[in-house]
C-alpha positions in Angstrom: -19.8 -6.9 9.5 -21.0 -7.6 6.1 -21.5 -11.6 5.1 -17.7 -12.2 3.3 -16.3 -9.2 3.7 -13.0 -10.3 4.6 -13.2 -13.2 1.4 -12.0 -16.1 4.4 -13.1 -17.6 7.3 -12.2 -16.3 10.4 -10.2 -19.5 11.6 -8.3 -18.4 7.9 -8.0 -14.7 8.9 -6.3 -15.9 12.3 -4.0 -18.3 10.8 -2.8 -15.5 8.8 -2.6 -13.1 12.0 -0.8 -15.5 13.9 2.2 -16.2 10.8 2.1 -12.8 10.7 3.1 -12.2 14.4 5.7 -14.9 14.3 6.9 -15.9 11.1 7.0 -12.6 9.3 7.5 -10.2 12.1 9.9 -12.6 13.8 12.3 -13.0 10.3 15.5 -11.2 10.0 15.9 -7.9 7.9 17.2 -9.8 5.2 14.6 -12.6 3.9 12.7 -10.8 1.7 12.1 -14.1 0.0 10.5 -15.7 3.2 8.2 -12.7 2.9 7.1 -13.0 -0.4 6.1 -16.4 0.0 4.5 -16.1 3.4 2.8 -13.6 1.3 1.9 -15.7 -1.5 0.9 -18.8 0.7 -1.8 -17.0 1.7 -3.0 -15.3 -1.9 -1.2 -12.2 -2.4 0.2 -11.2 -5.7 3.8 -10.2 -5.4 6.3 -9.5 -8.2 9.4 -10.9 -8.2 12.5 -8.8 -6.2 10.0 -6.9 -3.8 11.3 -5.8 -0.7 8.8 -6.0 2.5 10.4 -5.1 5.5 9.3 -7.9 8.8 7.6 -4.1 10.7 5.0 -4.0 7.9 1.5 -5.1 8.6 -1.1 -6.5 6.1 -4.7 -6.9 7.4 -5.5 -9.5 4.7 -3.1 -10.2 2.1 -5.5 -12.1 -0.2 -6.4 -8.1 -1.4 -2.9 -7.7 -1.8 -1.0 -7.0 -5.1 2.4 -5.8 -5.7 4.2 -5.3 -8.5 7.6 -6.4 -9.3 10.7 -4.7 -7.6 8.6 -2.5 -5.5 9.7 -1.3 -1.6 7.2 -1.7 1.1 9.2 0.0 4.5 9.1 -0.3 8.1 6.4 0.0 9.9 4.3 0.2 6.9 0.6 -0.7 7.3 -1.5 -2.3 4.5 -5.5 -1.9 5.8 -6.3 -4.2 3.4 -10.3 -4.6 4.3 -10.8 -3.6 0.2 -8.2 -4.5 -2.5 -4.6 -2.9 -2.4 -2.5 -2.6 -5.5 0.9 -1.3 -5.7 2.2 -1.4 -9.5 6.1 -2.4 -10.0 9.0 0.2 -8.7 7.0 2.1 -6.4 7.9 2.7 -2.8 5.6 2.9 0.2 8.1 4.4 2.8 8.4 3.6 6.3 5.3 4.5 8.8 3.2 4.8 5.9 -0.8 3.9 6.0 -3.0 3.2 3.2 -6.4 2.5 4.3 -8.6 1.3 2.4 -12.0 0.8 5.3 -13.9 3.5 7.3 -17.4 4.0 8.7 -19.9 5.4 7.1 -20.6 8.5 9.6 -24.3 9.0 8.1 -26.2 5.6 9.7 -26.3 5.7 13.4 -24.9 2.0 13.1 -21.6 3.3 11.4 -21.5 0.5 9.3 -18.3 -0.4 8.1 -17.1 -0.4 4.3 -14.1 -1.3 1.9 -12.9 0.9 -1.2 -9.6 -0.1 -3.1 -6.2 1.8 -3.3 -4.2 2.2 -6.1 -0.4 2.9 -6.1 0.9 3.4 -9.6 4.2 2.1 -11.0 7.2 4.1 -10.0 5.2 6.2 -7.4 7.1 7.1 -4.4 5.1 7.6 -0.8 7.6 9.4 1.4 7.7 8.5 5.3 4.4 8.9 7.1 2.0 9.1 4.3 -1.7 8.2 4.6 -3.8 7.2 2.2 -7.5 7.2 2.2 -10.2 4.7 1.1 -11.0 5.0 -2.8 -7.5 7.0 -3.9 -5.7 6.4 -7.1 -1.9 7.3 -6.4 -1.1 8.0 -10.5 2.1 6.5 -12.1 5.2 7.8 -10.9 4.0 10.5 -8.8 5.3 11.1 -5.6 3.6 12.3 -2.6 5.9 14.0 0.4 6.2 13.1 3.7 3.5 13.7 6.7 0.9 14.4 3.6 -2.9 12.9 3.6 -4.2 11.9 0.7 -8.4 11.8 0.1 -8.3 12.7 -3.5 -6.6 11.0 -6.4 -3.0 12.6 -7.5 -2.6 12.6 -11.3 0.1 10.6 -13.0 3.9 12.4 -12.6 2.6 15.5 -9.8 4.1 15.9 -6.9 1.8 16.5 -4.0 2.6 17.5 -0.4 0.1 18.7 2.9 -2.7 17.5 4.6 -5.4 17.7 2.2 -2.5 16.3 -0.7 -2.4 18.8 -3.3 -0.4 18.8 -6.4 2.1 21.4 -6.6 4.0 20.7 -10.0 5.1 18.3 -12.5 7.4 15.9 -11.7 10.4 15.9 -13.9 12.0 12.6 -15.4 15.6 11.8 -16.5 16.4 8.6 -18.6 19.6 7.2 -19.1 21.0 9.9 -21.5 19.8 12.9 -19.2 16.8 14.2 -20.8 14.2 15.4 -18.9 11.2 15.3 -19.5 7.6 14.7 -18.0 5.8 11.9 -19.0 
């Protein structure tokens, strides 16, 4: 493993393995609060109102940032061996994996390496989605359930399959009933 690649000490990284294990995972449904500030205690960024669910699992949640009034679901799992961000309103549904470490297949060694995620603000993963190393999910898109996604989805698309690919526009209401894309 690279020299700092997980930014704390291994007596840090097991601290945060073992709260994990108990005092997230143990919590009741309910204390989203006790989450956030589990979460916070040991350096993620996270909004205020954001519901994380006690299934989820963060690797390191130091190279963790969520924004306010976002959804993280059951059995979600945050790979966080590179930076994760997930801007404000966006949902990451239940089962879902955003990776953000592989292996680099080319050196007999498969050396291991980190590239960040990015979730935009009102984007909407549905149950079971993965996400690969390096991928920029765009502002409010949403990407449907069971899909894979290795390439970045533009801003407002709705994508779907394994390779993701976006299949149309995604059409927005505000409070009067327009539509419109953004």
């Amino acid at each position: 493993m690279p020299p700092g690649f997980r930014g704390k000490p291994g007596w840090y990284v097991q601290l945060w393995w073992l709260v994990q294990s108990s005092l997230f995972a143990g919590s009741p449904q309910v204390l989203y609060g006790w989450r956030r500030f589990l979460l916070r205690l040991f350096g993620a960024k996270v909004g205020k109102g954001v519901i994380i669910r006690p299934s989820a699992r963060i690797t390191y949640p130091w190279k963790l940032s969520i924004g306010d009034f976002s959804w993280v679901g059951d059995d979600v799992v945050l790979y966080t061996l590179g930076e994760i961000e997930i801007g404000a309103n966006a949902v990451i549904s239940q089962r879902s994996y955003l990776c953000t470490g592989s292996h680099d297949y080319t050196r007999p060694t498969f050396d291991i390496y980190a590239k960040p995620i990015a979730i935009g603000a009102e984007a909407w993963l549905a149950t079971d989605v993965f996400v690969a190393p390096g991928v920029r999910i765009g502002r409010g898109a949403v990407v449907g359930a069971r899909s894979s996604v290795f390439e970045d989805i533009p801003d407002c698309m709705m994508a779907l399959g394994t390779p993701a690919k976006a299949v149309k526009r995604r059409m927005l209401s505000n409070d009067d009933g327009d539509t419109s894309g953004r």
